[in-house]
N, C-alpha and C positions, 0 to 999 in steps of 0.2 A: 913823817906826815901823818896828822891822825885819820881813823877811818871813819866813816860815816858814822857806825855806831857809835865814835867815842865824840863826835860831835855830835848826837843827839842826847846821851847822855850827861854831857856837860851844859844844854840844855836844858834838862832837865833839872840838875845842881843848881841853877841860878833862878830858873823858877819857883824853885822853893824858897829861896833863900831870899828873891824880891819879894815875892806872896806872901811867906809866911804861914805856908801849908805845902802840906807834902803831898808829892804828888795821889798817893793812893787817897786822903782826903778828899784834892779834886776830884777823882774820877769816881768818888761817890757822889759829889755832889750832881755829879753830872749825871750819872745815874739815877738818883734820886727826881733830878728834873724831869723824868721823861722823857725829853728829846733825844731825837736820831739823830736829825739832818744835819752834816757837819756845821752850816751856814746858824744854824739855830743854835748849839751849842755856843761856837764862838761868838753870836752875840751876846746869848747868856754871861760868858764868861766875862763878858769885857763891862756889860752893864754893871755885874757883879761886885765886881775884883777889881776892877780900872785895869784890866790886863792889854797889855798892846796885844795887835793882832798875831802875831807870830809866836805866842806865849800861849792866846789861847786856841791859835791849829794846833799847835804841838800837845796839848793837853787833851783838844778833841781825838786829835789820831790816837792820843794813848789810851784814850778810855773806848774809842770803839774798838779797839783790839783785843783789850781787856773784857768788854761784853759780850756776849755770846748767846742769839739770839733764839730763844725757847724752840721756833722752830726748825733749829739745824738736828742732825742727828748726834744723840748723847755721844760724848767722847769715849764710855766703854764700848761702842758700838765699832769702833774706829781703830785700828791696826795701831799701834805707836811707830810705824813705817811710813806710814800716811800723813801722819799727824806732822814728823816734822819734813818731811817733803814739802807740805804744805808752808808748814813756816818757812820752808826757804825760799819758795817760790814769793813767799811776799818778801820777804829779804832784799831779795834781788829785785822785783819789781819795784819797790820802796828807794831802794839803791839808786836805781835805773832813773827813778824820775828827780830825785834830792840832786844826782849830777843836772839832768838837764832845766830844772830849774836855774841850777847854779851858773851854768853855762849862758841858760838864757841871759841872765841878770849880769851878765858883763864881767 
C-alpha cells in the first residue's frame, strides 16, 4: 500500500507531466505573483494554467512550504534538532488531515 508521501509525489509527477512545467517553475511563479492566501493562489493557478483545482492546492501547499517568510527567524539561528522536529510535526499533521479528508470523501 503506498504512503501518503508516495501519493503526494506521484502527484506531483503528473502535474508536471499535464502542465508542462515543473514543479519548482510553478512555485516561482507563484512566488513571483505575490500572493499568500491559499484561496488566491489557487485561483491564480487555474486562471493561469487551466489547472483543476486539486493540481493547483497541491501546487499552493507546495510552494508555501517552500517559502519562507522574511519575518521568521533566519534558519542559522535555529538548532538542526529543531528544524526537523518541526518538519515532522507537519508531516504528521499533513498526514493526519490527507487521512481524514479521505475518510471524509467516502
Amino acid at each position: 500500500m503506498p504512503t501518503v508521501e508516495q501519493g503526494i509525489q506521484s502527484q506531483l509527477r503528473n502535474i508536471e507531466k499535464e502542465y508542462g512545467r515543473s514543479i519548482d517553475e510553478l512555485v516561482a511563479v507563484v512566488a513571483k505573483s505575490g500572493l499568500t492566501k491559499h484561496n488566491e493562489v489557487v485561483a491564480m493557478l487555474k486562471e493561469r494554467y487551466g489547472m483543476r483545482h486539486g493540481a493547483a492546492h497541491r501546487v499552493s501547499l507546495v510552494s508555501r512550504d517552500r517559502m519562507v517568510p522574511t519575518s521568521q527567524v533566519s534558519a542559522p539561528a535555529l538548532s538542526p534538532n529543531l528544524q526537523v522536529a518541526a518538519a515532522s510535526e507537519v508531516d504528521n499533521e499533513l498526514e493526519s488531515w490527507l487521512r481524514s479528508a479521505y475518510d471524509d470523501a467516502g
